[in-house]
ZADO-1210 file (C-alpha; in nm, 4 decimals, padded with zeros to 6 digits):
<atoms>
<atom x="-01.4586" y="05.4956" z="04.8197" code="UNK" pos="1"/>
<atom x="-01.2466" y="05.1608" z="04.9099" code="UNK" pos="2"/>
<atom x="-01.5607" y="04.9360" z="04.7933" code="UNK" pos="3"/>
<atom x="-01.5854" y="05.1545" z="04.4210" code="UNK" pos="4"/>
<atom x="-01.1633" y="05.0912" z="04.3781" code="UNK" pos="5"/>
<atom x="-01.2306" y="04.7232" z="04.4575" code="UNK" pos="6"/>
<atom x="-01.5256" y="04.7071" z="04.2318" code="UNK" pos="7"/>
<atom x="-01.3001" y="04.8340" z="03.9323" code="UNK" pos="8"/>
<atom x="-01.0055" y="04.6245" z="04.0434" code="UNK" pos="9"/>
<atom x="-01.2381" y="04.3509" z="04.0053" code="UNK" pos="10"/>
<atom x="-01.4031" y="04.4397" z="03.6618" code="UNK" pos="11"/>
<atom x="-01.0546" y="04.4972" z="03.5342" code="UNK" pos="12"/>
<atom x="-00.9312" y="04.1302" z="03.6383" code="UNK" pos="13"/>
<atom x="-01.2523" y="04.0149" z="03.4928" code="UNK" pos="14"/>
<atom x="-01.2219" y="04.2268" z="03.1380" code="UNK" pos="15"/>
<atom x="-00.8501" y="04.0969" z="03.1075" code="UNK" pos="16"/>
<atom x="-00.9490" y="03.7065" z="03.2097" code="UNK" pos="17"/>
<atom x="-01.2382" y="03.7223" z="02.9406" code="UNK" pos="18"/>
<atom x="-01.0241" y="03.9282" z="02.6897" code="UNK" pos="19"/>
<atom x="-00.7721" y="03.6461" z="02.7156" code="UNK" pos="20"/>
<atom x="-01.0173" y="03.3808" z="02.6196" code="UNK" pos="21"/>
<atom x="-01.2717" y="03.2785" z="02.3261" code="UNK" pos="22"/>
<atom x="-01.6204" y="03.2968" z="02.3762" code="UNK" pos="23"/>
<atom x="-01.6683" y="03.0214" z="02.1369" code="UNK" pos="24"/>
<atom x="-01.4973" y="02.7004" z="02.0560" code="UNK" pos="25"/>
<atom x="-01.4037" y="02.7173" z="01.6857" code="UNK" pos="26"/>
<atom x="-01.6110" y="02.4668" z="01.4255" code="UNK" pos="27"/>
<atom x="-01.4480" y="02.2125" z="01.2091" code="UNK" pos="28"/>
<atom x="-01.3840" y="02.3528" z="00.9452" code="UNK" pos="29"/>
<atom x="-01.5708" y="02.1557" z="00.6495" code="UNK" pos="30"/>
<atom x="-01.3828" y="01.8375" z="00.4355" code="UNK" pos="31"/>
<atom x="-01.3766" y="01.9600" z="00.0730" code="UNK" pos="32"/>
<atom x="-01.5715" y="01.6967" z="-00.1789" code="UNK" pos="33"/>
<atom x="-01.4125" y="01.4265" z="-00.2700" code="UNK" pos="34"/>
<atom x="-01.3240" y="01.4648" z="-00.6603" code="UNK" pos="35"/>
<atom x="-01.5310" y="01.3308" z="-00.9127" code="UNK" pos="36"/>
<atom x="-01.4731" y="00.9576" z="-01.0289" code="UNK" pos="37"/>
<atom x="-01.4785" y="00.7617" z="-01.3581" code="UNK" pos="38"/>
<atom x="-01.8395" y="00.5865" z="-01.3802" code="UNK" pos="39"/>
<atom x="-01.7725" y="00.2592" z="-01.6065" code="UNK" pos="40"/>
<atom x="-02.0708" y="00.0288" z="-01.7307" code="UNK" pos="41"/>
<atom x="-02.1223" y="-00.3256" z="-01.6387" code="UNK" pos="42"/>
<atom x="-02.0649" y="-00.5397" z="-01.9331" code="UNK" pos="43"/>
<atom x="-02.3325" y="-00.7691" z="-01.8095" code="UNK" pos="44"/>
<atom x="-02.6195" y="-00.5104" z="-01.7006" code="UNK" pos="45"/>
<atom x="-02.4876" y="-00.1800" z="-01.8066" code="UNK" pos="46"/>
<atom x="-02.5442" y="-00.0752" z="-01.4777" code="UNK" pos="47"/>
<atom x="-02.2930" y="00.2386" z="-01.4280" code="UNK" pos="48"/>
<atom x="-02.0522" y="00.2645" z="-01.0921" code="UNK" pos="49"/>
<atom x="-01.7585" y="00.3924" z="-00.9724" code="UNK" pos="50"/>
<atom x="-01.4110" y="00.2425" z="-01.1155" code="UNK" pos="51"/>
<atom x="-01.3210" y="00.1763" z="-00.8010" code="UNK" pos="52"/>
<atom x="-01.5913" y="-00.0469" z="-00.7306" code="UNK" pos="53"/>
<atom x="-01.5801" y="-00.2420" z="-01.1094" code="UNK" pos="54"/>
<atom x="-01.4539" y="-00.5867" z="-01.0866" code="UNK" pos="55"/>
<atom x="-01.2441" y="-00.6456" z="-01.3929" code="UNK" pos="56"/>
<atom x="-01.3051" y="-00.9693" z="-01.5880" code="UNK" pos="57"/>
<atom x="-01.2865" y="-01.1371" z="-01.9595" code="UNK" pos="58"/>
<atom x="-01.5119" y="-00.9167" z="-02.1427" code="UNK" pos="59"/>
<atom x="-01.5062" y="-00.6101" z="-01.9505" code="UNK" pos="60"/>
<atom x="-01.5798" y="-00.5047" z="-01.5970" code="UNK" pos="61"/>
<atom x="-01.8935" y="-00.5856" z="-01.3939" code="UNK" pos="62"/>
<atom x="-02.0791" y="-00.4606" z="-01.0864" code="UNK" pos="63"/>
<atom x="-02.0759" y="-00.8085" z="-00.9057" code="UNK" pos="64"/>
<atom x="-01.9345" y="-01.1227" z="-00.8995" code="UNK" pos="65"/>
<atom x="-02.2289" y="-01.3294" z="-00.9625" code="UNK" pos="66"/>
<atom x="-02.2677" y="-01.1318" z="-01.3217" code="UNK" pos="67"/>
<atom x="-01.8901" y="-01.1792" z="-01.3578" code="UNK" pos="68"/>
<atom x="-01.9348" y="-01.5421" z="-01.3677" code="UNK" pos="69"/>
<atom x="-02.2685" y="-01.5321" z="-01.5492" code="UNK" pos="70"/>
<atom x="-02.1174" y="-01.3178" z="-01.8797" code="UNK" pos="71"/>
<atom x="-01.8310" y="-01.5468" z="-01.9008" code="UNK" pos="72"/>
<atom x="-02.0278" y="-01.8458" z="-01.8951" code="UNK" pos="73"/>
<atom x="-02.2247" y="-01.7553" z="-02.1423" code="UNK" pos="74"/>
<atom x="-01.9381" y="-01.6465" z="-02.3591" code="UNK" pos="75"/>
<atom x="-01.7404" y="-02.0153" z="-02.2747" code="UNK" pos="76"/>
<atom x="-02.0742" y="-02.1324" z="-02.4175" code="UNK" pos="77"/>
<atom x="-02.0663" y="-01.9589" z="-02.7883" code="UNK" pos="78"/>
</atoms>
């Protein structure tokens, strides 16, 4: 009878110590997406990219700095 009382006395610690914790970490909950952006055209290529990425020059905005340099050289030329 003594070994049956200690073998609930120990279930019921265990029960409470497991009731007390998770049995599984929580997950990250997931980033929202990012909003869409404004997609501009390269005055040079008319590749399209992100306004954020555009480099402004004379004549519009451009994807790099080489065609930058290359559209307003040709229009310092006409």
């Amino acid at each position: 009878m003594k070994y049956l009382l200690l073998l609930a006395l120990l279930a019921g610690v265990f029960f409470i110590a497991r009731r007390g914790r998770p049995n599984e970490p929580e997950a990250p909950k997931p980033q929202p997406p990012a909003p869409p952006q404004t997609m501009l055209r390269c005055a040079e290529c008319g590749m399209h990219l992100p306004a954020d990425e555009a480099l402004p020059g004379r004549g519009g905005v451009f994807c790099s700095a080489a065609h930058r340099a290359s559209f307003e050289a040709r229009q310092g030329q006409a």
